[in-house]
C-alpha positions in Angstrom: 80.7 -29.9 10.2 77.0 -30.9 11.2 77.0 -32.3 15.0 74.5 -35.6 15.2 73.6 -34.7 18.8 71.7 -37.8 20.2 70.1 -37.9 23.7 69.3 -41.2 25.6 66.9 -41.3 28.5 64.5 -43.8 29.8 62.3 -44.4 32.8 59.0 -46.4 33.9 56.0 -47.0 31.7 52.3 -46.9 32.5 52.5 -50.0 30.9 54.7 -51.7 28.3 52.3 -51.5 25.6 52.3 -47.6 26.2 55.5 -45.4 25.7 53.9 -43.3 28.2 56.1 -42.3 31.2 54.9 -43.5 35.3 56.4 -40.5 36.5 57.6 -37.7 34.3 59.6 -35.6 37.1 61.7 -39.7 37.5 62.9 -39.6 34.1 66.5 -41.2 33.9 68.4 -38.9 31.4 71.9 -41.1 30.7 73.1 -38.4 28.7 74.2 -36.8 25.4 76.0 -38.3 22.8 77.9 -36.9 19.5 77.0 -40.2 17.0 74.9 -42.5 17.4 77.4 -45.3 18.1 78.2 -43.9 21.2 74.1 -43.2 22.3 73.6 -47.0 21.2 76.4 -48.3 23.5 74.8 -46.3 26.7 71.1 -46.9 25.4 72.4 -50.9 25.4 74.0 -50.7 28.7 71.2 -49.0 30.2 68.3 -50.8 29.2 70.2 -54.1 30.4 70.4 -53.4 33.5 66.5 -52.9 33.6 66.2 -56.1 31.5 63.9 -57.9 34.7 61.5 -55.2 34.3 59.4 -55.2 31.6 57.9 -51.6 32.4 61.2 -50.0 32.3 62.0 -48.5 28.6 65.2 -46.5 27.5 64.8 -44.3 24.0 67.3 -42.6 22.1 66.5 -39.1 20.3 68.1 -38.1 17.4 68.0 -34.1 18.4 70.0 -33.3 15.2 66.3 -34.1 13.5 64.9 -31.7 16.0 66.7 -28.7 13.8 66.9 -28.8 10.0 69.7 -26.3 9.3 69.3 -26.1 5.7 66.3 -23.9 6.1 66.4 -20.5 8.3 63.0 -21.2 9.1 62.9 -24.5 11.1 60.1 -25.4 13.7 62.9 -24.9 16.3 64.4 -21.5 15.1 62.3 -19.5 17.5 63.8 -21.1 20.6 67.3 -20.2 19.7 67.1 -16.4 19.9 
């Protein structure tokens, strides 16, 4: 079975019009999720807690899209080895 690995994170933007981070090195990373329903639910309860600042941004990744495993030669198969 294919794991649907989903990453949420989120920090302070340059500006909101940007999604381009403040400070890289203050990144919040919430954390890692198996579906997508669970990354929503933190992505949700993070970002609304940051709701009074409109520089403050929270993403979700979809990291499974990162790796396609139905070819040997994906652009991420290098850093596996």
């Amino acid at each position: 079975m294919t794991q649907r690995l989903h990453l949420v994170f989120g920090g302070e933007l340059v500006t909101p019009e940007k999604n381009v981070f403040r400070d890289v090195s203050k990144i919040h990373i919430v954390g890692m999720y198996p579906d997508y329903a669970s990354a929503f639910s933190a992505w949700k309860a993070e970002a609304q807690k940051t709701v009074d600042n409109a520089h403050m941004r929270y993403f979700i990744a979809h990291l499974h899209r990162l790796r396609d495993e139905e070819h040997a030669g994906s652009a991420t198969e290098a850093f596996s080895q």
